[in-house]
C-alpha positions as CSV (number, residue, x, y, z in Angstrom):
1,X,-17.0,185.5,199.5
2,X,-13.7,183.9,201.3
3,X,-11.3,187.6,201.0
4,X,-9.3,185.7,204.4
5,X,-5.5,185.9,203.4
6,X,-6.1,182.1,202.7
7,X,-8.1,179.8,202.2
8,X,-9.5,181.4,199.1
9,X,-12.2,181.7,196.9
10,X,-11.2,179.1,193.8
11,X,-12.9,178.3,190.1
12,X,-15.6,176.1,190.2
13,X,-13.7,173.8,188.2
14,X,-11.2,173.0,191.0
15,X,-13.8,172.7,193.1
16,X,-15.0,170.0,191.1
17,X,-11.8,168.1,190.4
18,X,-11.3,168.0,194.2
19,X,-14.2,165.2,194.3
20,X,-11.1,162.8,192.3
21,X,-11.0,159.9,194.7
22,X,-8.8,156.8,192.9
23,X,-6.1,154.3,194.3
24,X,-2.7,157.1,194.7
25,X,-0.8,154.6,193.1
26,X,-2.5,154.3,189.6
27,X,-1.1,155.1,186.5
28,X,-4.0,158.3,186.5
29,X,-3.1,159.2,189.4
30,X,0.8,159.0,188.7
31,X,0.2,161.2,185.7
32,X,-1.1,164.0,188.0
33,X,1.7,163.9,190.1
34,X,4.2,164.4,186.9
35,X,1.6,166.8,185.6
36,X,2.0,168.7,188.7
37,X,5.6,168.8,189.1
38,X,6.8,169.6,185.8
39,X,4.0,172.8,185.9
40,X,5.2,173.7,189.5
41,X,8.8,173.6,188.2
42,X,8.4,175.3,184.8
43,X,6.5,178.3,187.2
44,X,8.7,178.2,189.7
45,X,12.5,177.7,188.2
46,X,12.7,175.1,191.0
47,X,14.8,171.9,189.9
48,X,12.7,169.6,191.8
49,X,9.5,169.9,193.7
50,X,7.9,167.7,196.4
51,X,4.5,167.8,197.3
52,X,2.9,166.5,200.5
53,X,-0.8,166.7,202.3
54,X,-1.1,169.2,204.4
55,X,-0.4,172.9,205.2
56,X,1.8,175.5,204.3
57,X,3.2,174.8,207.8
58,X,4.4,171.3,207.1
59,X,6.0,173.1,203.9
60,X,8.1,174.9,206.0
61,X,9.0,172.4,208.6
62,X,9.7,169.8,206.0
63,X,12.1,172.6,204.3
64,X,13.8,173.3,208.4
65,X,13.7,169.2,209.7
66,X,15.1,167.9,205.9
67,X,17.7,170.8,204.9
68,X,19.4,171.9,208.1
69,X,22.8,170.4,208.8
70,X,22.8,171.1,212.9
71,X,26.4,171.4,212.6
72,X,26.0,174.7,210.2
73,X,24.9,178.0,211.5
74,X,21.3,179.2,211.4
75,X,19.8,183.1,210.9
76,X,16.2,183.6,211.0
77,X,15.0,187.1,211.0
78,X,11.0,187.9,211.9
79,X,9.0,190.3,211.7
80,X,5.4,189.1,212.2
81,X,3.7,186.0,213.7
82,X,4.7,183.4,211.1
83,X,8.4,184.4,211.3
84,X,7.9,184.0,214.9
85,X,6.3,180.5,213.4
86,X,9.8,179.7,211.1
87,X,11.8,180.3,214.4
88,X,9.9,178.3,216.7
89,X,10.1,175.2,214.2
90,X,13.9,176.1,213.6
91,X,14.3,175.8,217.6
92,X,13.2,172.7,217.5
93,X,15.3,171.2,215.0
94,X,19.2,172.6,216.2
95,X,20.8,175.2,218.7
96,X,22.8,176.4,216.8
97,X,21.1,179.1,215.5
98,X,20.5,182.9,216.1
99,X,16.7,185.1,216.2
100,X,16.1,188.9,215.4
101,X,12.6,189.8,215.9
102,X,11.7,192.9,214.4
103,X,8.1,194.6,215.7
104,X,7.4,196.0,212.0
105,X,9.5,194.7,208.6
106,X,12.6,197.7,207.9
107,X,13.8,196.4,205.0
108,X,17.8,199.0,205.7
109,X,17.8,197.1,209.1
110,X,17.3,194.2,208.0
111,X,19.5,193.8,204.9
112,X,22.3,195.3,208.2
113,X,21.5,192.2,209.9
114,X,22.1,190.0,206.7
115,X,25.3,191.4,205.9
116,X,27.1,192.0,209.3
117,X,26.1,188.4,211.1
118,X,27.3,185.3,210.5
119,X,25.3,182.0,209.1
120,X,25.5,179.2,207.0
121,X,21.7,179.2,206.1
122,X,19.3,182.9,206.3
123,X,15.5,181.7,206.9
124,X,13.4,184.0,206.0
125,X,9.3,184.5,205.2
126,X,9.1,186.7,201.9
127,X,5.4,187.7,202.2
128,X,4.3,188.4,206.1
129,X,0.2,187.2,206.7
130,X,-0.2,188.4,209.7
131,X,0.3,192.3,209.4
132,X,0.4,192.5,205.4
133,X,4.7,193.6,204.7
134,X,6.8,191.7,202.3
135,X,9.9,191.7,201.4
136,X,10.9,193.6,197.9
137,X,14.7,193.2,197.7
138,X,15.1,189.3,197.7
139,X,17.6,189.7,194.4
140,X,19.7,192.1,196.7
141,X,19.4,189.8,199.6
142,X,20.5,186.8,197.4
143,X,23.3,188.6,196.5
144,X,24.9,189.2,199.9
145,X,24.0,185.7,200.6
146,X,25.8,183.7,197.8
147,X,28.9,186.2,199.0
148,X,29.1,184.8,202.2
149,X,28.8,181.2,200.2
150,X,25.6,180.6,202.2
151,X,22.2,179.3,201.8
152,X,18.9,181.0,201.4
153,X,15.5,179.5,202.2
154,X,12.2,181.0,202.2
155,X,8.7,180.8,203.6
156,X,6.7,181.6,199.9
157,X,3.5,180.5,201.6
158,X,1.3,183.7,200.8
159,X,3.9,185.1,198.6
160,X,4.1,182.3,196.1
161,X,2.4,183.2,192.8
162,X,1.0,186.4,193.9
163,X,4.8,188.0,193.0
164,X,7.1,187.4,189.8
165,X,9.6,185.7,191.8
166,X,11.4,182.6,191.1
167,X,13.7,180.5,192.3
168,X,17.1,181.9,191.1
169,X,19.9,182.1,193.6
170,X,17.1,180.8,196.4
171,X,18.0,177.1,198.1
172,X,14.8,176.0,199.0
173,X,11.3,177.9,199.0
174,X,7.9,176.8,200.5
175,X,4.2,177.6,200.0
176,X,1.0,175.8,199.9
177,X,-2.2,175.1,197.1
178,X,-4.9,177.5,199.1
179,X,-3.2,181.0,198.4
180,X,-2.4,182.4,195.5
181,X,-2.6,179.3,193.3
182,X,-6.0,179.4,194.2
183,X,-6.9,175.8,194.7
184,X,-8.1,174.5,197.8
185,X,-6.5,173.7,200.8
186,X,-4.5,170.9,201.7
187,X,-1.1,170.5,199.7
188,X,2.4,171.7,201.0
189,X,4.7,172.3,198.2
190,X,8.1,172.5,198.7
191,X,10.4,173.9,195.6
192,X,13.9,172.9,196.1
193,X,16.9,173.7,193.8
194,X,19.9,171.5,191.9
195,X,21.9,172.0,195.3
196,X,18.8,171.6,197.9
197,X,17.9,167.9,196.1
198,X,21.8,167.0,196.1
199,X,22.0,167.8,199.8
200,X,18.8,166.5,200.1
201,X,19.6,162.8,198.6
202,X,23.0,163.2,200.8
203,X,21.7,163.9,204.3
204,X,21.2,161.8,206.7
205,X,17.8,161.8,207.8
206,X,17.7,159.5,211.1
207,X,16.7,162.1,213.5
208,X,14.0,163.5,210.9
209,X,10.0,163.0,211.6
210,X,9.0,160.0,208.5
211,X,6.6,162.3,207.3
212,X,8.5,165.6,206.8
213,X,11.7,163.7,205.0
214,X,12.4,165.0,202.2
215,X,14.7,162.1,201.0
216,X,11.4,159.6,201.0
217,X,9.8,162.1,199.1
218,X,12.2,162.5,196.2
219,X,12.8,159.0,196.3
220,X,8.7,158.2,195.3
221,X,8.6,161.3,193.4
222,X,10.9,159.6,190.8
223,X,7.6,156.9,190.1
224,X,5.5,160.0,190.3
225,X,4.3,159.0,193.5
226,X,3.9,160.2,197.4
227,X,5.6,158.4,200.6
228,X,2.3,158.2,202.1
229,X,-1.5,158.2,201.3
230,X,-2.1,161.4,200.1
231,X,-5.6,163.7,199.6
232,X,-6.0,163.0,195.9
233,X,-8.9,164.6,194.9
234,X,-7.1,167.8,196.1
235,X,-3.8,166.9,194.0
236,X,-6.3,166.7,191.0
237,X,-7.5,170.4,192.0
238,X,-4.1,171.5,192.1
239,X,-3.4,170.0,188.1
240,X,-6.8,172.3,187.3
241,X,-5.4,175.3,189.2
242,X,-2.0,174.9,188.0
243,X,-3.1,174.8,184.7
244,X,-5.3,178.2,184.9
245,X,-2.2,179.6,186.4
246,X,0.2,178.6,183.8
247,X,-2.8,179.9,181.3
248,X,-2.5,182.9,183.0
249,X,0.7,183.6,183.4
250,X,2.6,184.0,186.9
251,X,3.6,187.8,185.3
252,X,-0.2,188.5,184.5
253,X,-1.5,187.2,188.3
254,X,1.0,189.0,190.0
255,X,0.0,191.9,187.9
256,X,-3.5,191.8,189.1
257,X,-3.1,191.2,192.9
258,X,-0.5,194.0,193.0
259,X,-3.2,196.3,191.3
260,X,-5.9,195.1,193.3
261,X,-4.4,195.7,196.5
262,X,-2.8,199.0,195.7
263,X,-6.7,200.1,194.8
264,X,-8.0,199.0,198.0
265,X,-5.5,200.5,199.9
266,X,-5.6,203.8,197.7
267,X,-9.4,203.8,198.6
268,X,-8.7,203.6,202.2
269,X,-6.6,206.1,202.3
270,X,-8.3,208.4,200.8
271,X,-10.9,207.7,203.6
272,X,-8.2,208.2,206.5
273,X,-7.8,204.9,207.3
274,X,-4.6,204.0,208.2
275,X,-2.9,200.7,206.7
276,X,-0.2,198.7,208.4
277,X,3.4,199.2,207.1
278,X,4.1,202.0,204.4
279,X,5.3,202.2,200.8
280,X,8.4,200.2,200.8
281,X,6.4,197.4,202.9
282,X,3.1,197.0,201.9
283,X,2.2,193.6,200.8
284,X,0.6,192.7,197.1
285,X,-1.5,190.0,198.8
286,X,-2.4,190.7,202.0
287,X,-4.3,194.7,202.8
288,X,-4.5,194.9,206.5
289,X,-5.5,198.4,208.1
290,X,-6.7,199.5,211.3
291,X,-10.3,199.6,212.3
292,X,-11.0,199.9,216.7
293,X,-14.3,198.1,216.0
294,X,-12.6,195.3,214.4
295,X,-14.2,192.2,215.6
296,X,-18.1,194.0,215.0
297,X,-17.1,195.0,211.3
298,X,-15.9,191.8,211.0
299,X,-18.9,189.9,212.3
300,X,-21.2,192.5,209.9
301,X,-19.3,191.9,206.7
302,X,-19.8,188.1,207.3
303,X,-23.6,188.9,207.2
304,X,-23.1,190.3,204.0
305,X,-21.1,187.0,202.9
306,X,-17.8,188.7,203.0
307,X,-15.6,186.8,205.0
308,X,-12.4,188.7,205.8
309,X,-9.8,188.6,209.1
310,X,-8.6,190.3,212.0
311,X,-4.6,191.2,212.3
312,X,-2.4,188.6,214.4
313,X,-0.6,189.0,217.4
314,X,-0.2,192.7,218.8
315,X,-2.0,194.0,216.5
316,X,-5.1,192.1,216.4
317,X,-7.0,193.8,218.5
318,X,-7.3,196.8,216.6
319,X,-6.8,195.7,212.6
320,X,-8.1,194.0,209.7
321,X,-6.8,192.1,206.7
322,X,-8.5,191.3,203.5
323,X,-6.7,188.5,201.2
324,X,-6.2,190.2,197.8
325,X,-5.3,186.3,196.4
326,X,-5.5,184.0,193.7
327,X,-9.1,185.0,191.9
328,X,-9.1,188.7,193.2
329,X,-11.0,190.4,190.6
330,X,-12.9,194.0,190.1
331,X,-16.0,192.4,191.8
332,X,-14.7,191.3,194.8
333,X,-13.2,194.6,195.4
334,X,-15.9,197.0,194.5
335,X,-18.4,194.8,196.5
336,X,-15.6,194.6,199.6
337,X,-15.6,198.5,199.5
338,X,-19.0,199.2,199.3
339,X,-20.0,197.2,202.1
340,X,-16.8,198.0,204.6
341,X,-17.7,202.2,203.9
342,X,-21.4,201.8,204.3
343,X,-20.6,199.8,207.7
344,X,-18.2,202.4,208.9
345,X,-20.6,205.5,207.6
346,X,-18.2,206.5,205.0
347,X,-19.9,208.2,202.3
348,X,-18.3,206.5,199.1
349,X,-19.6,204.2,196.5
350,X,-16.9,202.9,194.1
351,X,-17.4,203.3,190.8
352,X,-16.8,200.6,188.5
353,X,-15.4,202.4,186.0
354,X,-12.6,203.4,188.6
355,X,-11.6,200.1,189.1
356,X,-8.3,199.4,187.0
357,X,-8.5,196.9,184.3
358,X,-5.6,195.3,185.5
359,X,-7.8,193.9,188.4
360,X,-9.9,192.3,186.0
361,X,-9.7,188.4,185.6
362,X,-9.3,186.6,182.4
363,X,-12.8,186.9,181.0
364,X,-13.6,183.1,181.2
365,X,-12.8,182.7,184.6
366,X,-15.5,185.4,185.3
367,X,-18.1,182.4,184.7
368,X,-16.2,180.0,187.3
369,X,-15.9,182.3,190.6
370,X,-18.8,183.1,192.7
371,X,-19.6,186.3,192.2
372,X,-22.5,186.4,194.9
């Protein structure tokens, strides 16, 4: 049971559509690709959306090395290892370009930093992996960015899906198929507004890596088509995902992540164990908490098929995070829970019966997740 804060456990039927192998540019094969992108635009609000092999990484980077003019002024603002991550990539692309590092996400300081510096284009990762914070005021944010007439891009790539958030007011916004869309690994998806694509088509793209250009992209993406050869078995998992997502509602997922990681940390808690971040922080898809015998729980819960993570960076040492993603469910968490407090000779079993219902999965889906 994968409950990393991605890759994630998926349906069996994505599993089995990844096995698609067919020449990517067929007319089936074309017809995933517009499948695809008009679902990821309907549940996004995005106005176009490109979508490349690989990670949420190349997301991002194709979002930093396609969209930044170096002559325009650049803010990125971190506050965990793959902010650190957005900064490093941003470094590469222009100089012209300032970097606050927070320690811990403080939402007052950092909305202080947004409106008192000056930038054409705020970079910022909505929903932190590495320490489990995320970012709850993007409307405000978006706010005091279209008044200073500039541009708002966001790493989305454990966010995406596992909030109701959509595109409105945000430039660009990236995230991949292995989180909370719950297919497999392998896609980077890249949502881009009306005014991203027209900069986009406008820019001039010499000094930009072939395979993170988004111009190419958009240009193919009009024949329903990628540049290059892409994974396409894994394109054909993301139309079966996509679909169980748009069955499900974004509204309804969100729902149940956000219950099922308040539970677990409510449980932990109760326990004395203390979770990283507070209130105003606390991620809806990522629970990480601290535990001094980390790496021996960790190795004992994989014996028990439970595959979860330790924290990243400063904190790793001493914490763990569990992936509260995608298929989530009741089970996972009641078998999660029983097996972390009987390792760390807490004397709790979790009732069932305690578990919310809004953790619960759409009953079908029930039949297509391991439940081992």
């Amino acid at each position: 049971m994968l409950l990393i804060p991605g890759p994630v456990e998926v349906p069996i039927s994505v599993l089995d559509a990844a096995t698609y192998l067919d020449n990517h540019r067929s007319s089936k094969f074309r017809e995933i690709m517009a499948e695809n992108e008009e679902m990821l635009n309907y549940l996004s609000g995005a106005y176009k959306t490109v979508m490349v092999t690989g990670s949420g990484t190349l997301a991002v980077e194709s979002m930093v090395f396609s969209l930044i003019d170096t002559n325009k002024k650049v803010l990125s603002i971190s506050y965990g290892n793959f902010g650190e991550r957005l900064i490093d990539s941003i470094k590469r692309k222009t100089k012209n370009a300032e970097f606050v590092n927070y320690n811990e996400l403080d939402p007052e300081s950092l909305i202080k930093d947004i409106q008192s510096r000056d930038y054409d284009y705020l970079f910022l990762v909505h929903n932190e992996t590495s320490n489990g914070t995320a970012l709850y005021n993007i409307k405000e944010i978006v706010k005091i960015v279209k008044s200073k007439n500039a541009k708002l891009l966001i790493d989305d790539v454990s966010g995406y899906a596992g909030y109701n958030l959509n595109m409105d007011g945000i430039y660009a916004m990236a995230t991949g198929s292995q989180k909370n869309i719950a297919c497999v690994p392998g896609i980077a998806i890249i949502f881009l507004s009306k005014d991203a694509y027209n900069d986009v088509m406008e820019m001039d793209m010499s000094g930009v890596p072939f395979y993170l250009d988004l111009k190419t992209s958009l240009k193919f993406l009009e024949k329903n088509e990628t540049a290059y050869t892409p994974a396409t078995g894994i394109f054909n998992a993301l139309n079966v995902a996509l679909k169980i997502l748009k069955d499900e509602t974004i509204e309804k997922r969100a729902k149940r992540i956000a219950a099922s990681s308040e539970f677990i940390r409510k449980m932990l808690n109760q326990n004395n164990i203390q979770i990283f971040g507070n209130s105003d922080t606390y991620s809806s898809t990522v629970v990480c908490f601290y535990d001094n015998n980390n790496s021996e729980k960790i190795k004992l819960l994989a014996e028990k098929n439970i595959v979860v993570a330790k924290g990243m960076g400063m904190i790793s040492g001493n914490t763990i995070r569990i992936g509260t993603m995608g298929m989530i469910n009741d089970v996972y968490i009641k078998k999660f829970l029983d097996a972390y407090f009987s390792l760390s000779n807490i004397n709790e079993t979790i009732d069932e019966n305690d578990i919310p219902k809004e953790t619960r999965l759409p009953e079908y889906l029930y039949k297509e997740i391991n439940l081992a």
